[in-house]
C-alpha positions in Angstrom: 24.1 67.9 -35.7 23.4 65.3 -38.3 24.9 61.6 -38.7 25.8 59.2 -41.6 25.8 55.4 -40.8 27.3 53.7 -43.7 26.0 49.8 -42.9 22.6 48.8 -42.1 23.6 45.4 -40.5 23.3 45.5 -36.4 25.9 47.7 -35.7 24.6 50.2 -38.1 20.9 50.1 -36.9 21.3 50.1 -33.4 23.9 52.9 -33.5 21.5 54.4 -35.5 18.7 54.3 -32.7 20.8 55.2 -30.0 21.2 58.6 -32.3 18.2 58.8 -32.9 16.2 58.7 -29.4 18.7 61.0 -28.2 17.1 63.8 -31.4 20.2 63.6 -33.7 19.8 63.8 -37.5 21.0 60.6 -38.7 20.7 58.7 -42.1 21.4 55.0 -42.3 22.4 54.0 -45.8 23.1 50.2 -47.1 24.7 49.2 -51.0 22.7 46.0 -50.6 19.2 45.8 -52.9 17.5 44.5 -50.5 17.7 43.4 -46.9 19.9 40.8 -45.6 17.5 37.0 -45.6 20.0 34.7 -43.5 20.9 33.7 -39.9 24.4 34.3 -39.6 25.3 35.8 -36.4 22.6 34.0 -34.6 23.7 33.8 -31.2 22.7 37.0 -28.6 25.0 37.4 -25.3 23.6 38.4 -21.8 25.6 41.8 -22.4 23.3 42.1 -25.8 20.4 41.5 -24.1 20.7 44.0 -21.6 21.6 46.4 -24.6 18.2 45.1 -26.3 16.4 45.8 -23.1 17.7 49.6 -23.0 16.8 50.1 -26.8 13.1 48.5 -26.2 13.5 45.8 -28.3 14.2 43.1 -25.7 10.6 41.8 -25.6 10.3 40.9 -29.1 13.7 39.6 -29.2 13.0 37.1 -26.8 9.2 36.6 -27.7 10.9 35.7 -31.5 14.2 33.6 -30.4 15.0 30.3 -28.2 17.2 29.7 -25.7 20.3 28.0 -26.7 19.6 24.4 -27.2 20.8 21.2 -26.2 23.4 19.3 -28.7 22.6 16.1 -29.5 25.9 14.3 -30.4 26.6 11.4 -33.1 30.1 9.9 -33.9 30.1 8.1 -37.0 26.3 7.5 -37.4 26.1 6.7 -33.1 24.5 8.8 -30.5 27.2 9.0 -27.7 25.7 12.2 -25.9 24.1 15.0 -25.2 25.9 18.4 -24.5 25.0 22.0 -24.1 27.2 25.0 -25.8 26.7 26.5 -22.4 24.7 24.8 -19.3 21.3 27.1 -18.1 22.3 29.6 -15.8 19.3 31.0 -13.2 19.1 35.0 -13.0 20.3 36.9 -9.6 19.4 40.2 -8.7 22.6 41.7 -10.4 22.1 39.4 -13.8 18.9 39.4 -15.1 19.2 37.6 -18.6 22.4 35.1 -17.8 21.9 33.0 -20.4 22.4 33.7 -24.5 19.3 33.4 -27.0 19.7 32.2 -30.1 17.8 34.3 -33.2 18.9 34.6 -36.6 20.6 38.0 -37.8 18.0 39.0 -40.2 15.3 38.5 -37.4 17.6 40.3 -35.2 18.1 43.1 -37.7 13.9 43.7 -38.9 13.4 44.1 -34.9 15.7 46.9 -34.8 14.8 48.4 -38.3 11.0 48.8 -37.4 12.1 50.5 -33.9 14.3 52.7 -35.8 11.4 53.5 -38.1 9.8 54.4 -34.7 11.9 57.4 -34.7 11.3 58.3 -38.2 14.2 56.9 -39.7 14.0 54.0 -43.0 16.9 52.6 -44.0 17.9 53.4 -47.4 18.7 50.3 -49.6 20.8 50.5 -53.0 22.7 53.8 -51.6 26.3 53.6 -51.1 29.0 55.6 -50.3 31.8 56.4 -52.9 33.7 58.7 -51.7 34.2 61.4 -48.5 36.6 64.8 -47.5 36.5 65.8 -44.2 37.8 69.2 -42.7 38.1 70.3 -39.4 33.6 70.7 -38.7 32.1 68.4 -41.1 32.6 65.6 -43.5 31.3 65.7 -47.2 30.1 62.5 -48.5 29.6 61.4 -52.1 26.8 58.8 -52.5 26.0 56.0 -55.5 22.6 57.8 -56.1 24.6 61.0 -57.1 23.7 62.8 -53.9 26.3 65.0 -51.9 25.9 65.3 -47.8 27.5 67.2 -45.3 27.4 65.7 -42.1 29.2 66.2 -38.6 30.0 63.0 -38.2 30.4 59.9 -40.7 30.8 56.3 -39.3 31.8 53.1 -41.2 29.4 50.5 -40.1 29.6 48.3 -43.6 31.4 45.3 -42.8 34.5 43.4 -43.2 35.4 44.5 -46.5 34.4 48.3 -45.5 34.5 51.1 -48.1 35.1 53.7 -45.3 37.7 52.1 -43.6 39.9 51.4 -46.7 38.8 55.2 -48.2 40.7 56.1 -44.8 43.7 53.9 -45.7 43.4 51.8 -41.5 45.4 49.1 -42.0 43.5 45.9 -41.4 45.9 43.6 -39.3 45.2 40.1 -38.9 45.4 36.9 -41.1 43.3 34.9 -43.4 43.6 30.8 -43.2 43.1 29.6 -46.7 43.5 26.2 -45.2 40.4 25.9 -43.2 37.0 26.3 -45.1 33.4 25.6 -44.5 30.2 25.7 -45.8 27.6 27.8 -43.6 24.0 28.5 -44.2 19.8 27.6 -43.6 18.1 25.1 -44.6 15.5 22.8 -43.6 16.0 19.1 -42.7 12.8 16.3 -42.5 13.6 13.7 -39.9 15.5 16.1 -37.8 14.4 16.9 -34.5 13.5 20.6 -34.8 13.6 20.9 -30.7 17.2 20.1 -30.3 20.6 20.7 -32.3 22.9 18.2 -33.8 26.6 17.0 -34.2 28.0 14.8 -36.5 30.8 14.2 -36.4 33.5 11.5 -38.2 34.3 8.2 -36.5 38.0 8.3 -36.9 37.8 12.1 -36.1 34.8 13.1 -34.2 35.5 17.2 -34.3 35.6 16.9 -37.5 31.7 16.9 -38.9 28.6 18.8 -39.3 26.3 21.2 -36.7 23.3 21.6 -37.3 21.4 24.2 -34.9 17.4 24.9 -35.1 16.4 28.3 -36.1 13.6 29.8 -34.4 10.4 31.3 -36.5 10.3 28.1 -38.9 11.3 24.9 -39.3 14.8 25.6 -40.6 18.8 24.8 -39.3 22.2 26.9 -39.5 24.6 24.2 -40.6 28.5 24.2 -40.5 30.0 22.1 -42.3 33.8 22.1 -43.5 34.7 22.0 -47.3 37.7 19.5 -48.7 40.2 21.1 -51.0 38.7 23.6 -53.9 35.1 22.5 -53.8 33.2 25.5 -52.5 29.8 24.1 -54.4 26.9 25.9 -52.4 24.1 24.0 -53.6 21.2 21.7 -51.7 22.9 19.1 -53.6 26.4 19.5 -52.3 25.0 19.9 -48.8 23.2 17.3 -48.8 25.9 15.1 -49.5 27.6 16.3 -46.6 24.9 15.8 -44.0 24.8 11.8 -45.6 28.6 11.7 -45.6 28.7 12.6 -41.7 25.1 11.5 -40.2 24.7 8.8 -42.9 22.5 8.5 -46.1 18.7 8.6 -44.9 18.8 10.4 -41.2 18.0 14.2 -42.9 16.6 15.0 -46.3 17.3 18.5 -46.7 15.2 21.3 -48.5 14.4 25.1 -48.5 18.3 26.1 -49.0 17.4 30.3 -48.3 21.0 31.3 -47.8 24.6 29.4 -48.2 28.3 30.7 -48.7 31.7 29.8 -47.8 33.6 30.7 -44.8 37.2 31.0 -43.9 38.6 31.8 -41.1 39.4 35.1 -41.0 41.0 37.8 -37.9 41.7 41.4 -38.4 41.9 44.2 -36.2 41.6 48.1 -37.8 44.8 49.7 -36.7 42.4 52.6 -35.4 39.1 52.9 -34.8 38.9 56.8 -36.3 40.1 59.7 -38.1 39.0 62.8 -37.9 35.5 63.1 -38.0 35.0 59.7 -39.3 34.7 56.3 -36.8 34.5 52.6 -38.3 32.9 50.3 -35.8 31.5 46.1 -36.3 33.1 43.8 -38.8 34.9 47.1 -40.3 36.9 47.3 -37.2 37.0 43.7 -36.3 36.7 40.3 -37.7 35.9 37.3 -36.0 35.7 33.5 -36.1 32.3 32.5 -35.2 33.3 30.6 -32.5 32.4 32.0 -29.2 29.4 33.9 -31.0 31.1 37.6 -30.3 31.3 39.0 -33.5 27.8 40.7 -33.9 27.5 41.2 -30.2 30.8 43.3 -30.2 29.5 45.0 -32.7 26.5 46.2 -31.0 28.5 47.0 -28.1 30.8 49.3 -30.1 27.4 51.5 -31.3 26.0 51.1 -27.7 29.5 53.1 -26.9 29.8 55.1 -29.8 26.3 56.4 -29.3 25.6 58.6 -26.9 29.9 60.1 -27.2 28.7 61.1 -30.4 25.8 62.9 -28.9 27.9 64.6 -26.6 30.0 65.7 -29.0 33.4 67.1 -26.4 36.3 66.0 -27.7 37.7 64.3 -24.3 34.6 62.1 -24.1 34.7 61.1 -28.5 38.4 60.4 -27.8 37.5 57.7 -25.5 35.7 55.5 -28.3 38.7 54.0 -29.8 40.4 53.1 -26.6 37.6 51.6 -24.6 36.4 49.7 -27.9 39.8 48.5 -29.7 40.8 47.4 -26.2 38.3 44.9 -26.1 37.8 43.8 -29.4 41.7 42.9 -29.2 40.2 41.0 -26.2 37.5 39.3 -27.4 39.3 38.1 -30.9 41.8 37.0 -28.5 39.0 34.7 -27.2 37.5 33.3 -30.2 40.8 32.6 -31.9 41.7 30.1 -28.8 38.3 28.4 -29.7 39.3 28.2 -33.1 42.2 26.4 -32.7 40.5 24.1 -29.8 38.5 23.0 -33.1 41.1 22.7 -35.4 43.3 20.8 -32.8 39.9 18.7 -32.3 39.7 19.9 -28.3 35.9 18.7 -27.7 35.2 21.6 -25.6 35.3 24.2 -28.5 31.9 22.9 -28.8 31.4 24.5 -25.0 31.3 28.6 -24.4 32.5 29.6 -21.6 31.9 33.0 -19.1 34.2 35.2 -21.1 32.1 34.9 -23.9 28.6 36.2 -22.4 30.8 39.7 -22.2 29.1 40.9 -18.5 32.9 40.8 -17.7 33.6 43.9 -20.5 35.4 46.9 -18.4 36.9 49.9 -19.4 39.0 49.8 -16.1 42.2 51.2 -15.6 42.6 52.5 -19.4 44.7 55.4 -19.4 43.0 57.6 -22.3 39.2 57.1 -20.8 40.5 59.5 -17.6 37.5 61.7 -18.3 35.0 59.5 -18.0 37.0 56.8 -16.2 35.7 54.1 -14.9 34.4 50.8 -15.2 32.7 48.1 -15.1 29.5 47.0 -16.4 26.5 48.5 -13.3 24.6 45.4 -12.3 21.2 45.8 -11.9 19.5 45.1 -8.6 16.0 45.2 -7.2 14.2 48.2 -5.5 10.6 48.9 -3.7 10.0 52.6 -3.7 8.0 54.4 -0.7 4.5 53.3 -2.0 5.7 49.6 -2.4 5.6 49.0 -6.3 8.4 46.7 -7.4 11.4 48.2 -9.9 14.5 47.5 -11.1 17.7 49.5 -11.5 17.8 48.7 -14.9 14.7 49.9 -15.8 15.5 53.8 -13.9 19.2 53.3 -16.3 16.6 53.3 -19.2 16.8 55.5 -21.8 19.3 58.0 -23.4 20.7 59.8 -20.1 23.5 59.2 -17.2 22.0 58.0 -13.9 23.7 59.2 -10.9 23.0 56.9 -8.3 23.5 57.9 -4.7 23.0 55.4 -1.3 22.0 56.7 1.8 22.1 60.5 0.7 21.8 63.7 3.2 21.9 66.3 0.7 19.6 67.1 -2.2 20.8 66.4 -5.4 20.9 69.2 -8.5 21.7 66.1 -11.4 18.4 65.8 -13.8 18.4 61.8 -13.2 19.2 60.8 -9.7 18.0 58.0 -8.2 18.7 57.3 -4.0 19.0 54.4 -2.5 18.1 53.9 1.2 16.0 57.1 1.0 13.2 56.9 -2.1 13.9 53.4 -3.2 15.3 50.5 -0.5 17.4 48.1 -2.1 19.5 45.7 0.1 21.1 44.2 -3.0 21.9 47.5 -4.7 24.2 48.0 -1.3 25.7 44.8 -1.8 26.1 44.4 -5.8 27.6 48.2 -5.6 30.0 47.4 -2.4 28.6 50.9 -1.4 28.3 52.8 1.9 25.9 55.4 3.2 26.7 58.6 1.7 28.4 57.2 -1.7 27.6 58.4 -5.3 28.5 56.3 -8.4 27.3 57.9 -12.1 26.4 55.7 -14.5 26.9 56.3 -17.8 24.4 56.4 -20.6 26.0 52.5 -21.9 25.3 51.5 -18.6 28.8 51.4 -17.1 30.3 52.8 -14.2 32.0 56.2 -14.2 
């Protein structure tokens, strides 16, 4: 079986490694010239993390990033405060990376391309597609180079503006607000602290300002700031302007502008997630507001999902993409649009994220169309001690491309390749308790780490 990714942004690259480990043939393809330089989607969920950790890239994420950081907060030139987007959270023995990491997309994006090149597989810039059939065993895909594939599968991983997703004629739903504008992008600030992050905001309005968070791997800041009628002038100039506008001339002189561009609020749903043989997933099935930071997360989460069904290849189990996935992304725009319109109403605690935006609490419970793999909510991970005494975790026997079938107290030999009993080769008090099991009960675990 072979696989073409169209989108080599994080949706694209970790769906292809999740192909990849598990042998599939897959090609990940990109229109851009060259890779993406900008933070963007900087902020990483405890869900994401735990997906890092699976893929083996969760070391150098965290060795590369910084923990979210405390806010300081101006109102017309005055410190009133300091505030946190969400306060520091220990780990427990079913949570082991509670708190989000903050680490620019194109940092995030050159981890996972040089573990995908572990595999074998270089993603191939200036190639995009143009055009695609599909029949009832394989899609045929026309590229910009001139080159014609035939593929198994084809999935839509490029973006909000997607060429697959259009080529299938999904309808997009969701709204646009022309009314509401800002200016994002990195730069670098002398006189800034580069330890913390900063709000300023306007004295007769104090939602209303700039943010300016530290990026990690330099000395530069993501800034926010919003845009007043048709100006959408990009420049250090402009920008610079703003920050003296709202912290006041002298308290940041701003240089090293890498990457700028104007953002409008903007949240659509793809009226289905596939046809045929072809799948869209990321910003080509959903758009967000930044606000709650779940845009690039859910996109990760989708080719976490989309993965391994892929690799399976049965029809019941491929079916269950669209369901499980749509289902929550309606969810999760649900979430960010609230704390869009906390900001535009000028609620202080947008500027807060709360427990439904770390996305532990993601289940595929109770949804009709999953019945063959039903299910289910995210396993927690515990600790265990196996019979010589060495230290594990669950999470670490979950690792890697295979279903887990997890068993407490067992009396019976087990025929399933990946079996791991608790109470019997591993002790784990807390694997009793964070599974609400009883001696003699089995749970699988899927490959994405939830229950089935």
């Amino acid at each position: 079986m072979n696989v073409l990714i169209a989108g080599a942004g994080p949706t694209g690259l970790t769906l292809g490694i999740e192909l990849a480990r598990r042998g599939i043939a897959v090609r990940v393809i990109d229109k851009a010239t060259e890779f993406f330089n900008g933070s963007r989607g900087d902020g990483l969920q405890p869900r994401t993390l735990e997906v890092f950790e699976d893929l083996g890239v969760l070391d150098e994420v965290l060795r590369r990033g910084r923990p979210m950081p405390v806010m300081k907060i101006y109102v017309g030139g005055r410190f009133v405060g300091e505030r946190r987007m969400a306060e520091p959270v220990e780990p427990t023995p079913d949570i082991p990376y509670p708190n989000g990491h903050m680490l620019g997309q194109s940092q995030t994006e050159q981890i996972l391309r040089t573990k995908l090149a572990e595999y074998g597989v270089q993603v191939e810039l200036a190639t995009a597609i143009v055009g695609f059939t599909q029949v009832d065993d394989f899609v045929t895909a026309e590229l910009s180079t001139g080159e014609t594939v035939e593929v198994a599968y084809l999935v839509g991983a490029d973006g909000g503006r997607s060429f697959v997703r259009k080529h299938l004629g999904i309808a997009f739903e969701g709204t646009t607000d022309e009314s509401i504008r800002m200016l994002l992008g990195d730069v670098a600030a002398d006189g800034l602290d580069h330890e913390v992050g900063y709000w300023f905001g306007a004295e007769d309005n104090p939602m209303s300002g700039i943010a300016m968070t530290p990026l990690s791997g330099g000395d530069q800041f993501q800034f926010g700031a919003p845009l007043d009628g048709e100006d959408a002038d990009t420049s250090l100039e402009a920008l610079q302007e703003v920050v003296d506008k709202f912290a006041g001339p002298g308290t940041a002189k701003l240089r090293d502008l890498t990457w700028s561009t104007v953002w409008r609020p903007n949240v659509r749903l793809a009226a289905t997630f596939r046809v045929g043989r072809v799948f869209i997933a990321g910003d080509a099935a959903h758009v967000h507001p930044p606000t709650g930071g779940q845009g690039l997360n859910t996109g990760v989460q989708d080719a976490y999902n989309l993965g391994w069904k892929l690799a399976d290849g049965r029809e019941e189990v491929l079916a269950t993409y669209e369901t499980e996935r749509r289902t929550n992304a309606e969810r999760v725009l649900g979430i960010s649009q609230d704390l869009m319109q906390k900001h535009v109403d000028g609620d202080e605690s947008a500027l807060e994220r709360g427990e439904n935006t770390r996305q532990l609490d993601v289940s595929y419970r109770d949804l009709a169309d999953t019945r063959p793999l039903t299910s289910g909510d995210r396993a927690p991970d515990a600790p265990l001690v196996d019979a010589e005494g060495n230290k594990v975790r669950l999470f670490e026997l979950f690792r890697g491309p295979h279903e887990t079938l997890l068993r407490f107290s067992p009396t019976t030999a087990s025929t399933h390749p990946r079996t791991v009993d608790i109470g019997t080769t591993y002790t784990s008090p807390e694997a009793f308790t964070h599974y609400y099991a009883a001696a003699g009960d089995e749970i699988l675990i899927r490959p994405d780490g939830y229950l089935a």
